[in-house]
gemmi code that builds the backbone of each chain (N, CA, C; Angstrom):
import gemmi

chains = {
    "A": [
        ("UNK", (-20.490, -23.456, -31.461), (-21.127, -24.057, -32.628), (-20.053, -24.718, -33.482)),
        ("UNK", (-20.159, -26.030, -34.256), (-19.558, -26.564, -35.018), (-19.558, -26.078, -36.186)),
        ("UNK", (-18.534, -25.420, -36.522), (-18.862, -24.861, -37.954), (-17.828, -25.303, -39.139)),
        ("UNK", (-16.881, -26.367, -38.751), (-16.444, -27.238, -39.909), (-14.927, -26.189, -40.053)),
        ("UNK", (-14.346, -26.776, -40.684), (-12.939, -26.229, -41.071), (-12.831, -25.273, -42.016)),
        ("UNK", (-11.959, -24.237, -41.634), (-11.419, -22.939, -41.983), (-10.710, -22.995, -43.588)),
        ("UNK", (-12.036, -21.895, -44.144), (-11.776, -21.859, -45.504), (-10.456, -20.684, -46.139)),
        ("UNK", (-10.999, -19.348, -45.834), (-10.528, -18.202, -45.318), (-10.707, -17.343, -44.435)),
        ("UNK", (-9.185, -16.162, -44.487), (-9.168, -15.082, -43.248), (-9.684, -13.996, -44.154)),
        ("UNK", (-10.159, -13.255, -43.702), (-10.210, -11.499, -44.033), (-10.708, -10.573, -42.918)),
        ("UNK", (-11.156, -9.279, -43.635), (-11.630, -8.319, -42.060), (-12.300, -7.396, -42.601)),
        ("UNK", (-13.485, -7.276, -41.701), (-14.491, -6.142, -41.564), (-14.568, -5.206, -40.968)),
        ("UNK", (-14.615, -4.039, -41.578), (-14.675, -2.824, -40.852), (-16.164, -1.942, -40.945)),
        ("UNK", (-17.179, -2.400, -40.286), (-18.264, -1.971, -40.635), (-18.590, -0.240, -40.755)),
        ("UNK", (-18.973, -0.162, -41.861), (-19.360, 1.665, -41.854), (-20.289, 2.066, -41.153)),
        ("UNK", (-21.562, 1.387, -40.912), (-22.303, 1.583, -39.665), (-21.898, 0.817, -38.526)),
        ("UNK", (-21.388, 1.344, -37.069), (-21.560, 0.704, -36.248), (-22.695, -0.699, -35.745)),
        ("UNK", (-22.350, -1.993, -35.760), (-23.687, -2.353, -35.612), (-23.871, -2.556, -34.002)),
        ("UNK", (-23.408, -2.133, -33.352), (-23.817, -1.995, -31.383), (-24.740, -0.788, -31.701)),
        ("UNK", (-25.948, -0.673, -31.386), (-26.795, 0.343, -30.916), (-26.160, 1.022, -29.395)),
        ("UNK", (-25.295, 1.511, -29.312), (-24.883, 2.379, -28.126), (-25.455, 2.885, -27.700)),
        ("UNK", (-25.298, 3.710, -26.106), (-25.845, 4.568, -25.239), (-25.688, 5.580, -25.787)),
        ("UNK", (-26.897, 6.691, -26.504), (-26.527, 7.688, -26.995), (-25.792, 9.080, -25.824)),
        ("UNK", (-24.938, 9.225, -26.011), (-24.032, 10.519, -25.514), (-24.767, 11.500, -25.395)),
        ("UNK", (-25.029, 12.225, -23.849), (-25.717, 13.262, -23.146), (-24.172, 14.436, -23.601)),
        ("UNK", (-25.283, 15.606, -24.400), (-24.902, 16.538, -24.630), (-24.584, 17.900, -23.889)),
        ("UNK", (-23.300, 18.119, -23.441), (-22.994, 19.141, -22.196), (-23.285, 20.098, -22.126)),
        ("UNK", (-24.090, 20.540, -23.769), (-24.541, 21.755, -23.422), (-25.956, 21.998, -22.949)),
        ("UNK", (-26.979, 20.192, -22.901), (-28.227, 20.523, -22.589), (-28.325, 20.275, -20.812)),
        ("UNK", (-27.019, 19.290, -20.437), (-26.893, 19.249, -19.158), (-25.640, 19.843, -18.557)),
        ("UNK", (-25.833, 21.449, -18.140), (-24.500, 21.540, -16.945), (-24.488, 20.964, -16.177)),
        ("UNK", (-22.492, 20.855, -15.737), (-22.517, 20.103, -14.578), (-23.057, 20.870, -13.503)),
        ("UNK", (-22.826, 22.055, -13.167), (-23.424, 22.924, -12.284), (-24.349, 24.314, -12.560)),
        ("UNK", (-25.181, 24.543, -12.079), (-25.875, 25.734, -12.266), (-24.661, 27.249, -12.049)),
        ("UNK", (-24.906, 27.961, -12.713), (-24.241, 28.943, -12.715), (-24.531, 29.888, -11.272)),
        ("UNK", (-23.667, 30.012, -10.481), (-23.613, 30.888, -9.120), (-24.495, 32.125, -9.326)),
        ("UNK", (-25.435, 32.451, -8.689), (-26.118, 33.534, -8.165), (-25.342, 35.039, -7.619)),
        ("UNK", (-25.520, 36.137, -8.427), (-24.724, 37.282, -8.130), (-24.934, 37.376, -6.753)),
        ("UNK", (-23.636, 37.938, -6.252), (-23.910, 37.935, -4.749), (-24.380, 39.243, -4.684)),
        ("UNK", (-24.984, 39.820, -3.404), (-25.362, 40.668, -2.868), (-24.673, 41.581, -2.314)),
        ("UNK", (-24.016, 43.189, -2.811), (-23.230, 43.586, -1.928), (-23.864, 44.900, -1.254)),
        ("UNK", (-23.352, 45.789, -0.675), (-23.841, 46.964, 0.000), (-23.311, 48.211, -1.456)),
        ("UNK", (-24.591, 49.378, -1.059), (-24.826, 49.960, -2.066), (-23.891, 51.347, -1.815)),
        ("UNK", (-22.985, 51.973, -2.520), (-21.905, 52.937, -1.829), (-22.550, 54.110, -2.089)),
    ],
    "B": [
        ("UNK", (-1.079, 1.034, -42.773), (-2.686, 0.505, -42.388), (-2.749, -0.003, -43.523)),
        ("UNK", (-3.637, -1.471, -43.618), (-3.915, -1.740, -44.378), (-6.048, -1.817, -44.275)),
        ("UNK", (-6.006, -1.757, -45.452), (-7.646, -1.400, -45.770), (-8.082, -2.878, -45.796)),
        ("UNK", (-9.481, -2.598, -44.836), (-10.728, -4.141, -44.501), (-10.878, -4.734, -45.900)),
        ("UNK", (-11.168, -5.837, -46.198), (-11.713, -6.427, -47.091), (-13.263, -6.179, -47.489)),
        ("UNK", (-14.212, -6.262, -46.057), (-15.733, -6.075, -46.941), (-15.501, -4.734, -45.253)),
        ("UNK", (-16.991, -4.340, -46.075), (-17.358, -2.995, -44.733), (-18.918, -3.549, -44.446)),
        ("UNK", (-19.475, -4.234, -44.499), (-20.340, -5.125, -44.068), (-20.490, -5.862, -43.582)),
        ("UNK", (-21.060, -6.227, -41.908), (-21.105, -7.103, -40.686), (-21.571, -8.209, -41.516)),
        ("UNK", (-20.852, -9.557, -41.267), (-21.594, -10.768, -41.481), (-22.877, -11.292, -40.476)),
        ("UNK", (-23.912, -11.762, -41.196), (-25.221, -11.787, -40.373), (-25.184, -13.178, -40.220)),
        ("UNK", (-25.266, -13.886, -39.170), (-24.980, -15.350, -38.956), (-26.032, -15.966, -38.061)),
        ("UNK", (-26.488, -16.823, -37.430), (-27.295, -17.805, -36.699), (-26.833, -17.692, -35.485)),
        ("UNK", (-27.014, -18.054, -34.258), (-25.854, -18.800, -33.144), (-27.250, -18.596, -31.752)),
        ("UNK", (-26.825, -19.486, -30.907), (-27.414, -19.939, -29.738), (-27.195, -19.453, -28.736)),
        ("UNK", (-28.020, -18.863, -27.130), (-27.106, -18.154, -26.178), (-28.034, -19.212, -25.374)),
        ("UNK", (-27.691, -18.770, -24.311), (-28.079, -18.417, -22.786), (-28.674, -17.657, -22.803)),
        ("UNK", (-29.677, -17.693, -21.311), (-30.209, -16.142, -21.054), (-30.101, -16.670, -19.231)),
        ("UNK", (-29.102, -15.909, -18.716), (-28.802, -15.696, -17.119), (-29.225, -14.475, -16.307)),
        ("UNK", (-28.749, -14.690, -14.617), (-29.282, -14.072, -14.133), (-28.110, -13.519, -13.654)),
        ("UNK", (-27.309, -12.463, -13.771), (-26.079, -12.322, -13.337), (-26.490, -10.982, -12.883)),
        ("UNK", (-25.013, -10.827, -12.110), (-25.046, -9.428, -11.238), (-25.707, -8.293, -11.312)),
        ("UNK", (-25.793, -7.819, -12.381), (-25.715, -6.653, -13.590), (-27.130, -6.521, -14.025)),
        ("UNK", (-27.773, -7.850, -14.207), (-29.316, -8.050, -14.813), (-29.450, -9.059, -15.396)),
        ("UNK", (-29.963, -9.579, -16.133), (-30.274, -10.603, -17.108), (-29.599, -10.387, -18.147)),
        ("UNK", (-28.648, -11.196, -18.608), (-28.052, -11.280, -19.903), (-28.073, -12.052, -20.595)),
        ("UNK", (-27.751, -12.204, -21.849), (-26.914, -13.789, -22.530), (-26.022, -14.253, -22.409)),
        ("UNK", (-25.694, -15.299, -22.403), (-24.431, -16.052, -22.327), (-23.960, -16.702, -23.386)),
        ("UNK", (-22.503, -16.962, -23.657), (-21.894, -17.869, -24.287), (-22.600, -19.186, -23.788)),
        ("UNK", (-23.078, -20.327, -25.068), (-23.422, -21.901, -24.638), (-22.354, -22.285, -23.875)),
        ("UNK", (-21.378, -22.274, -24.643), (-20.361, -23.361, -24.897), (-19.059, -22.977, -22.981)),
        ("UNK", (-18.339, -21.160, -23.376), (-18.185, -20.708, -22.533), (-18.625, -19.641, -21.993)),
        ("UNK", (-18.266, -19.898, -20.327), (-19.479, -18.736, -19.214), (-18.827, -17.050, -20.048)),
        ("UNK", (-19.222, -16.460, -21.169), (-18.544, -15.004, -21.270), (-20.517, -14.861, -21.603)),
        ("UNK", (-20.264, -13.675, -20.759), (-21.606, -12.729, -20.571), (-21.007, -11.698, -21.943)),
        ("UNK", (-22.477, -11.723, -22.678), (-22.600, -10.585, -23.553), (-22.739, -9.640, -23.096)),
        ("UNK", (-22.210, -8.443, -22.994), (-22.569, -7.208, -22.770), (-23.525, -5.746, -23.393)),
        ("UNK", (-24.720, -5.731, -22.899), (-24.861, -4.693, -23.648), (-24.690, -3.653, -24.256)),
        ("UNK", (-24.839, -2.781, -25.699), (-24.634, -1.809, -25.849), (-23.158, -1.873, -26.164)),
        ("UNK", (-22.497, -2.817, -26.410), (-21.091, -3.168, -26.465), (-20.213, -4.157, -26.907)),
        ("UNK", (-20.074, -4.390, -28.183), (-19.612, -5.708, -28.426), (-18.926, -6.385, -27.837)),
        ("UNK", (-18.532, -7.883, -27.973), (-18.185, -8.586, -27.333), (-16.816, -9.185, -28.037)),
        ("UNK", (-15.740, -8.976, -27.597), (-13.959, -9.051, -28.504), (-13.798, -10.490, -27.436)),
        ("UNK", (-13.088, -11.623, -28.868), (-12.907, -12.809, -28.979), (-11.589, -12.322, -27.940)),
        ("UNK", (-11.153, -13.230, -27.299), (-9.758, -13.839, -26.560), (-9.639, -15.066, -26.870)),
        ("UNK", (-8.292, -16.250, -26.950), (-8.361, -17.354, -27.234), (-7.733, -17.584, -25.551)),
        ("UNK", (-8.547, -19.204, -24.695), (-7.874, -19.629, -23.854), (-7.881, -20.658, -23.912)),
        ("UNK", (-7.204, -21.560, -22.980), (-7.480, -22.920, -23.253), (-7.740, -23.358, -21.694)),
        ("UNK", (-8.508, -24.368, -21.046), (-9.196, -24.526, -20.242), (-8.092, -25.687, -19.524)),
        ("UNK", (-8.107, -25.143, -18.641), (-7.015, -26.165, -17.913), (-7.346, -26.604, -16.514)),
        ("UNK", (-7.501, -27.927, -16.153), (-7.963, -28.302, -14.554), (-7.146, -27.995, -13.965)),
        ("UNK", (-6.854, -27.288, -12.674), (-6.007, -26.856, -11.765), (-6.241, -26.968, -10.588)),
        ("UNK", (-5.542, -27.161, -9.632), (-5.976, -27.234, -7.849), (-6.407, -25.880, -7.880)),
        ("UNK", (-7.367, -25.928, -7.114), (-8.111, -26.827, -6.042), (-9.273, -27.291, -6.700)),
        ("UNK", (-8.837, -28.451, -7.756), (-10.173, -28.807, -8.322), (-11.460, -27.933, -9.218)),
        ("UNK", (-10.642, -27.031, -9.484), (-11.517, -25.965, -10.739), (-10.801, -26.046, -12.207)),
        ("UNK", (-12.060, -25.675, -13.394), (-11.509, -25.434, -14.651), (-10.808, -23.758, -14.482)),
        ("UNK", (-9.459, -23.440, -14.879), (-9.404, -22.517, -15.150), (-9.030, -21.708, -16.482)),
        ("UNK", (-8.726, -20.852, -16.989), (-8.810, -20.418, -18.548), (-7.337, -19.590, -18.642)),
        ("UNK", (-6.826, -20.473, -19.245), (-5.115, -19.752, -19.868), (-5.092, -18.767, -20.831)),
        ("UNK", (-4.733, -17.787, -20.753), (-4.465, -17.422, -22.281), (-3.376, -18.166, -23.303)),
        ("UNK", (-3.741, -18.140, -24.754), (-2.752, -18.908, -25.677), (-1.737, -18.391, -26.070)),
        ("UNK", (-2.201, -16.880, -26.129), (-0.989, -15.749, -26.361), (-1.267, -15.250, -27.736)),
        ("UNK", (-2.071, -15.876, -28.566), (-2.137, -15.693, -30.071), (-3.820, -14.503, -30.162)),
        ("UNK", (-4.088, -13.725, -31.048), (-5.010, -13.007, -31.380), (-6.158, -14.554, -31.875)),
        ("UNK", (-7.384, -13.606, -31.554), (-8.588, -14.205, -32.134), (-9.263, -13.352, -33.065)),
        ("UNK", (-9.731, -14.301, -33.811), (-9.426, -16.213, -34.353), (-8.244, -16.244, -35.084)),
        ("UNK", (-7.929, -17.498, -34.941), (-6.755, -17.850, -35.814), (-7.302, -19.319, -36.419)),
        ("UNK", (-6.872, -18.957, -37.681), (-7.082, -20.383, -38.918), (-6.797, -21.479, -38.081)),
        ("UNK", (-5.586, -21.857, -37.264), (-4.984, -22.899, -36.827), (-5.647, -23.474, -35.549)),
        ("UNK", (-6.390, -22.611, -34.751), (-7.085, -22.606, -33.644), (-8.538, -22.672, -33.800)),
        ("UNK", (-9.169, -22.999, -32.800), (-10.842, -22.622, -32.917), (-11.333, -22.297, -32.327)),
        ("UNK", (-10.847, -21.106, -31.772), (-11.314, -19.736, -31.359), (-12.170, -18.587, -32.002)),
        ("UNK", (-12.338, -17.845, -31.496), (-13.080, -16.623, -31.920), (-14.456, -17.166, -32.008)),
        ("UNK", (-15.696, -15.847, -31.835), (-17.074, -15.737, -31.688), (-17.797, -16.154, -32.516)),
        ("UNK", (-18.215, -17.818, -33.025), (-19.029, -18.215, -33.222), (-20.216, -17.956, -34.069)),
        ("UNK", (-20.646, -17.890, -35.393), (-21.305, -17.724, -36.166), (-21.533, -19.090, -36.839)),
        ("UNK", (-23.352, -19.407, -36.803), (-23.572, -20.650, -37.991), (-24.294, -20.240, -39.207)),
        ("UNK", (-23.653, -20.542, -40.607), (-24.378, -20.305, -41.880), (-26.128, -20.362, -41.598)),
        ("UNK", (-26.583, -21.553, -41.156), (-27.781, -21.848, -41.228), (-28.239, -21.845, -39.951)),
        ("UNK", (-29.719, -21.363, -39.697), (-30.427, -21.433, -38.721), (-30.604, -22.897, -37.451)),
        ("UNK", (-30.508, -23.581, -38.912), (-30.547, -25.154, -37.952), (-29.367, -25.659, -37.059)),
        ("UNK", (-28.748, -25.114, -37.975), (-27.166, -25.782, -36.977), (-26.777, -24.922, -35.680)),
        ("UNK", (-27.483, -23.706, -35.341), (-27.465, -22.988, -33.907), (-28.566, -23.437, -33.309)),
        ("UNK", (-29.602, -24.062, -34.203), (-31.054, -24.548, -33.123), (-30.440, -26.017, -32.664)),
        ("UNK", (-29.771, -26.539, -32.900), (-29.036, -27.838, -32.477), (-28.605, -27.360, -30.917)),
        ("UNK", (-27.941, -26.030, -31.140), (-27.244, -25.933, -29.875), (-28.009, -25.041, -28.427)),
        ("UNK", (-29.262, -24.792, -29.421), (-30.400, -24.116, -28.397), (-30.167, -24.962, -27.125)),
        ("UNK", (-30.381, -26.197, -27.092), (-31.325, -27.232, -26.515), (-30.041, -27.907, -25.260)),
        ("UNK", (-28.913, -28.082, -25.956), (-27.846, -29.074, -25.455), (-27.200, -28.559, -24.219)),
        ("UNK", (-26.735, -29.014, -23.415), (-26.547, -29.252, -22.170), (-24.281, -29.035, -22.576)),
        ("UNK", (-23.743, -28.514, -23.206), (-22.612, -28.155, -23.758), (-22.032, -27.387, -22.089)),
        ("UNK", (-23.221, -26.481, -21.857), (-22.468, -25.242, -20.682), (-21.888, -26.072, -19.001)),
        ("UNK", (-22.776, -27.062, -19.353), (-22.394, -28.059, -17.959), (-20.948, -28.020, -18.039)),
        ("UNK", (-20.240, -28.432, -18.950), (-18.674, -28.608, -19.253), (-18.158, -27.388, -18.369)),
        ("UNK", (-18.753, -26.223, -18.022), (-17.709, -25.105, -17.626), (-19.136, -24.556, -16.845)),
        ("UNK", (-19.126, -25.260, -15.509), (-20.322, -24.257, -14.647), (-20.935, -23.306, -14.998)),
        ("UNK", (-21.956, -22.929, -15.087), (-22.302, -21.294, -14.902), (-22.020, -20.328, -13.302)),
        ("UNK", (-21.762, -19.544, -13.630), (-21.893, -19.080, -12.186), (-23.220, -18.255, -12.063)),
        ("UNK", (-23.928, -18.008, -13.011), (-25.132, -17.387, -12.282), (-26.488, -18.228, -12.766)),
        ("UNK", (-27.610, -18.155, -12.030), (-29.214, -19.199, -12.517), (-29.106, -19.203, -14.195)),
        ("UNK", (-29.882, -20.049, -14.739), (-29.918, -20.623, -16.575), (-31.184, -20.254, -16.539)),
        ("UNK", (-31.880, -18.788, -16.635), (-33.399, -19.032, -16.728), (-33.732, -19.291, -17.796)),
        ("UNK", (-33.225, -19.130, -19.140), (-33.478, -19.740, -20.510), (-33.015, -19.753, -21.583)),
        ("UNK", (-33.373, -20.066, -22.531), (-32.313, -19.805, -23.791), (-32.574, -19.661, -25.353)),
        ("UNK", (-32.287, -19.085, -25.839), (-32.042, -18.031, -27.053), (-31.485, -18.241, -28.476)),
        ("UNK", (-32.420, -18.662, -29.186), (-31.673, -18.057, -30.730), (-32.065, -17.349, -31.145)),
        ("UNK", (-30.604, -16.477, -32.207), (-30.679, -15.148, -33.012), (-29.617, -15.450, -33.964)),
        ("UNK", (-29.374, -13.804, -34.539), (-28.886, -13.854, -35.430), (-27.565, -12.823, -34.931)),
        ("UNK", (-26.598, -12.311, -35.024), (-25.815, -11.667, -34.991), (-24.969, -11.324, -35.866)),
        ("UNK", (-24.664, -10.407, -35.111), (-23.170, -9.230, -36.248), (-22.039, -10.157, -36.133)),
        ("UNK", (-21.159, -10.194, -36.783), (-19.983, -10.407, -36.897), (-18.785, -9.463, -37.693)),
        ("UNK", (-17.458, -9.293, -37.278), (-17.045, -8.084, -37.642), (-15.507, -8.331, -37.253)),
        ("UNK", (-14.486, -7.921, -37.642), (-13.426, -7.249, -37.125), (-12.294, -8.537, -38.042)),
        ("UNK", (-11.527, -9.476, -37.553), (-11.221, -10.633, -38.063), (-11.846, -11.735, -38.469)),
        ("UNK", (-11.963, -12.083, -39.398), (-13.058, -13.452, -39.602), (-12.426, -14.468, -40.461)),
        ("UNK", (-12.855, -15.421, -39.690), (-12.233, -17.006, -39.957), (-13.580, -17.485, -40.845)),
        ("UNK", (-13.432, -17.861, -42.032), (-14.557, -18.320, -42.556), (-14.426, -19.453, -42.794)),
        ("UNK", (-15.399, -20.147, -42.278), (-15.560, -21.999, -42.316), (-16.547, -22.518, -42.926)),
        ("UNK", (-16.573, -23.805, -43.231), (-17.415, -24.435, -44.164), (-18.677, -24.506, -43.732)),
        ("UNK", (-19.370, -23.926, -42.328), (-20.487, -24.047, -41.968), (-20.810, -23.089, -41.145)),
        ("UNK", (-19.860, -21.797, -41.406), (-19.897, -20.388, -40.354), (-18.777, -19.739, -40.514)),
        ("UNK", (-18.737, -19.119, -39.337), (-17.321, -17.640, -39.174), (-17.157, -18.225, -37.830)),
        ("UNK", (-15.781, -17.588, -37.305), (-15.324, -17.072, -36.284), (-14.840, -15.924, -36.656)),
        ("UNK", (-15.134, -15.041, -35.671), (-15.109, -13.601, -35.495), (-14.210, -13.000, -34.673)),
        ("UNK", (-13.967, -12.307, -34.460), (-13.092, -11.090, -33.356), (-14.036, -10.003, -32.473)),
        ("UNK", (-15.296, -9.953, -33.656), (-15.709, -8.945, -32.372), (-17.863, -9.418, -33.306)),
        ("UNK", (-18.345, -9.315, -31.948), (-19.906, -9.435, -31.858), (-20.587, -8.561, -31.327)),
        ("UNK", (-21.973, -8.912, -32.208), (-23.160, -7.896, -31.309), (-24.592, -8.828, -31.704)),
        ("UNK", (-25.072, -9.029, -30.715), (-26.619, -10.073, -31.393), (-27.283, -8.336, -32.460)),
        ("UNK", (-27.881, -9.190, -33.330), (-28.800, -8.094, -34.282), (-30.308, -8.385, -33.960)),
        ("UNK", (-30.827, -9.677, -33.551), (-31.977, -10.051, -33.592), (-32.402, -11.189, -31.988)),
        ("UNK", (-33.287, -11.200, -31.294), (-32.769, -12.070, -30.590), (-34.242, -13.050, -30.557)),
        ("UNK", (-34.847, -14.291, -30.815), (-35.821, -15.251, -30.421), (-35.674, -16.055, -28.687)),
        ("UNK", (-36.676, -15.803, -28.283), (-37.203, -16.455, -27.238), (-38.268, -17.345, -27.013)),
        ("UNK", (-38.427, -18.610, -27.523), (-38.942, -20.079, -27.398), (-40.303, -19.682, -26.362)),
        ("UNK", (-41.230, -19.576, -26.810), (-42.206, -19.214, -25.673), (-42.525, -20.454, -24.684)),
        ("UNK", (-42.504, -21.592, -25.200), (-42.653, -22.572, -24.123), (-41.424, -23.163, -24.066)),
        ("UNK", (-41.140, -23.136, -22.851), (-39.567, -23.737, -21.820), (-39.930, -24.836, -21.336)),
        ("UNK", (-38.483, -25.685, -20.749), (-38.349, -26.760, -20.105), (-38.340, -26.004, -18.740)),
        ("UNK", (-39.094, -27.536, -17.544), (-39.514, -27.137, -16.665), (-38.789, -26.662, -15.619)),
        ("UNK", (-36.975, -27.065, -15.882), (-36.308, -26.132, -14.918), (-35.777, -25.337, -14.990)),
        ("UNK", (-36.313, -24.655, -16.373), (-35.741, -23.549, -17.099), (-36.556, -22.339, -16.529)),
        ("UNK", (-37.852, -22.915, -15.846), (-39.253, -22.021, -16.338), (-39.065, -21.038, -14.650)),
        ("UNK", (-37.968, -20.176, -14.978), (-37.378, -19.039, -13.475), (-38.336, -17.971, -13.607)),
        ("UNK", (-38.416, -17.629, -14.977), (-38.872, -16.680, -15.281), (-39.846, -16.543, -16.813)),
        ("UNK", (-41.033, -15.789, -16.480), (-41.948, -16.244, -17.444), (-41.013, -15.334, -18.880)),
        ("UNK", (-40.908, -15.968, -20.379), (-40.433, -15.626, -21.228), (-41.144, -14.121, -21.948)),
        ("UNK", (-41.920, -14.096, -21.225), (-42.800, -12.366, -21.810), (-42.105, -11.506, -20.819)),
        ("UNK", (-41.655, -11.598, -19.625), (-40.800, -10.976, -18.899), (-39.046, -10.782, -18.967)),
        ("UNK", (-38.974, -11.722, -20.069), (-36.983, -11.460, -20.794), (-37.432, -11.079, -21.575)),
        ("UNK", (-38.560, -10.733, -22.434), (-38.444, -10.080, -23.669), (-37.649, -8.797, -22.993)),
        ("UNK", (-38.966, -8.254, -21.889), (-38.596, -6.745, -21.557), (-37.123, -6.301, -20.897)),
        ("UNK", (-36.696, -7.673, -20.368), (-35.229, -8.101, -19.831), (-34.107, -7.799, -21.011)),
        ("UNK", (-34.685, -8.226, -21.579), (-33.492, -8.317, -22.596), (-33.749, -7.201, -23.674)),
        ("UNK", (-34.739, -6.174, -23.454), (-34.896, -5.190, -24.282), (-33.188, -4.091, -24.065)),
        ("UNK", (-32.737, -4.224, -23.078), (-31.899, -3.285, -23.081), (-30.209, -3.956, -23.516)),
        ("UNK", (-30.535, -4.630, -24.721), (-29.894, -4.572, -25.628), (-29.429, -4.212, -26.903)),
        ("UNK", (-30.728, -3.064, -27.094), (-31.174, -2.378, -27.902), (-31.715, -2.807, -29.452)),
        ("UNK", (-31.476, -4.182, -29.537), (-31.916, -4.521, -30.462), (-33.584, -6.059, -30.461)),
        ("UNK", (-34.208, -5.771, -31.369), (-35.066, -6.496, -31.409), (-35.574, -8.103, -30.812)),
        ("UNK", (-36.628, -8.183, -29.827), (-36.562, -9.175, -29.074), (-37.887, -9.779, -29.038)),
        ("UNK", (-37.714, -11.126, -29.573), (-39.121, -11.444, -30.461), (-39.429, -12.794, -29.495)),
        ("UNK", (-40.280, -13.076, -29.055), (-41.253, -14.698, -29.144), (-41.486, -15.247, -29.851)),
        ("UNK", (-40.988, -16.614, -30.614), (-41.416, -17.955, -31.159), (-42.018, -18.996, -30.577)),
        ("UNK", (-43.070, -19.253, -30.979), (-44.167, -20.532, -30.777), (-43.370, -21.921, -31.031)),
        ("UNK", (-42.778, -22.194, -30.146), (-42.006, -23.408, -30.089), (-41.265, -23.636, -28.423)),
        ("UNK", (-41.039, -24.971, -28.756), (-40.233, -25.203, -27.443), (-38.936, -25.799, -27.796)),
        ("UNK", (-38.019, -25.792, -26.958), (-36.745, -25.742, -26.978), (-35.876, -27.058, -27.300)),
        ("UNK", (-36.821, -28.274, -27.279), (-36.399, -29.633, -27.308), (-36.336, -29.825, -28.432)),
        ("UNK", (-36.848, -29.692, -29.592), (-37.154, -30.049, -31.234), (-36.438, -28.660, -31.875)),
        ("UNK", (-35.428, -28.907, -32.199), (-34.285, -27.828, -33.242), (-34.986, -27.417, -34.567)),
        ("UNK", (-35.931, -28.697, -34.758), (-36.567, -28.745, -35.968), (-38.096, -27.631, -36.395)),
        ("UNK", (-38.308, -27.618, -34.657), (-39.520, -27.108, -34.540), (-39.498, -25.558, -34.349)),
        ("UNK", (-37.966, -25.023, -33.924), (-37.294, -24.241, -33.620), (-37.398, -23.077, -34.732)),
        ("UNK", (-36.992, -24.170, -35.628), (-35.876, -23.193, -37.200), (-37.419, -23.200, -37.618)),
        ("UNK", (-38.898, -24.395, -37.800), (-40.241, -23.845, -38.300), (-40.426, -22.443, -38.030)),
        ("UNK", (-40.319, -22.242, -35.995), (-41.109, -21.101, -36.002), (-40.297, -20.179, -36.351)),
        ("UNK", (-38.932, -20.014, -36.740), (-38.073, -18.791, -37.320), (-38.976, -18.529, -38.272)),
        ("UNK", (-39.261, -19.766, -39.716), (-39.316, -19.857, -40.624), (-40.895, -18.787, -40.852)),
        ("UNK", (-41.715, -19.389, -39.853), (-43.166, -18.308, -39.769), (-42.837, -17.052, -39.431)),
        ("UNK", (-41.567, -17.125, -38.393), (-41.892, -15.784, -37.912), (-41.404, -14.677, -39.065)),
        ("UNK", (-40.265, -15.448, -40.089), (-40.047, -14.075, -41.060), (-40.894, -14.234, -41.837)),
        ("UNK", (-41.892, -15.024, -42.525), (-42.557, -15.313, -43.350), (-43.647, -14.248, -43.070)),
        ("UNK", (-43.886, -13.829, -41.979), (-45.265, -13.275, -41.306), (-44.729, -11.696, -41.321)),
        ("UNK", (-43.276, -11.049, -41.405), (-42.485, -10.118, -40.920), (-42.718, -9.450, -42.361)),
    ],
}
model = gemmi.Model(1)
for chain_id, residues in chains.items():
    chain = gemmi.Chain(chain_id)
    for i, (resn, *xyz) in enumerate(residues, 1):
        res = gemmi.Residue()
        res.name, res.seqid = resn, gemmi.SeqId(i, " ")
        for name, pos in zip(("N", "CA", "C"), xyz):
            atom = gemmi.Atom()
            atom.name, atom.element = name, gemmi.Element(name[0])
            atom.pos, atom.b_iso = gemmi.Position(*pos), 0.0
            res.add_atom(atom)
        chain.add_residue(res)
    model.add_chain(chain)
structure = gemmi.Structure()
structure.add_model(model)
structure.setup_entities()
């Protein structure tokens, strides 16, 4: 876009993110693995 | 460290693409082939376009950060609605091939953020994100790949708002009207 000659510089640091991101899967509602099954041993 | 000047994204105008690339349907830069990415802003580089054997444009870097005052680089923002509906329409992307199908094309509004070059009729930016996006419900006929009620849902996974305007893409004038209804009605 033509937007004509450069008046001024400055910089934004937005306090809200404005990218709507992929919200972040929480590790504690997904393990990576199911927890191992007590094994079975013989009874003394 | 020194502290930002404003903490508020500038909200600006500007024109895309809408392609068919690897990944899915995206937007495009008019002017150059850089695919917007979803969910992810999009950080300015400055290059300069250089013909090279074997007969291709290719893209140098300048070495300098984007934007710079002296250059006219960085991501594209227009003050007014009209002056990105100018660039809805224009045939600019021919200059630098596309590499993937042109099924149609797009005005919105976007974020702007990070470095900003402020000009007498916009910004250049350092870093983008569309905020709003319009889709021209009636297309030109070799545009027409894909019906425009089907990029709405295409282009939903950009997470931000993806609207139909009652207009077609040839009249800039007719363009910035149906903006003009569509917030009027909002």
């Amino acid at each position: 876009v033509e937007i004509g000659d450069p008046e001024r510089t400055y910089t934004i640091e937005p306090v809200e993110d404005p990218v709507p991101r992929e919200p972040s899967r929480d590790p504690k509602e997904a393990p990576e693995s199911e927890p191992a099954e007590p094994e079975k041993v013989e009874a003394e | 460290v020194k502290a930002p000047d404003y903490v508020e994204p500038i909200i600006a105008w500007r024109a895309w693409l809408v392609v068919a690339e690897e990944e899915g349907i995206r937007l495009s830069s008019v002017v150059y082939r850089n695919v917007w990415p979803p969910r992810c802003e999009l950080e300015a580089t400055c290059h300069r376009r250089v013909f090279a054997f074997p007969r291709v444009w290719q893209r140098k870097p300048t070495g300098h950060p984007a934007p710079s005052e002296r250059c006219r680089c960085g991501i594209h923002g227009a003050r007014e609605a009209d002056h990105a509906a100018s660039y809805v329409a224009n045939e600019l992307w021919q200059d630098e091939p596309l590499r993937w199908p042109l099924l149609h094309r797009a005005i919105g509004r976007v974020s702007l953020w990070g470095a900003l070059v402020e000009c007498e009729d916009g910004w250049r930016a350092s870093c983008a994100y569309p905020q709003r996006i319009y889709l021209p419900e009636r297309v030109e006929s070799d545009d027409a790949a894909v019906e425009p009620g089907q990029l709405v849902a295409a282009l939903a996974g950009y997470g931000v708002p993806v609207e139909l305007i009652d207009c077609d893409l040839t009249d800039g004038d007719a363009v910035v009207s149906a903006l003009g209804m569509r917030a009027a009605a909002r």
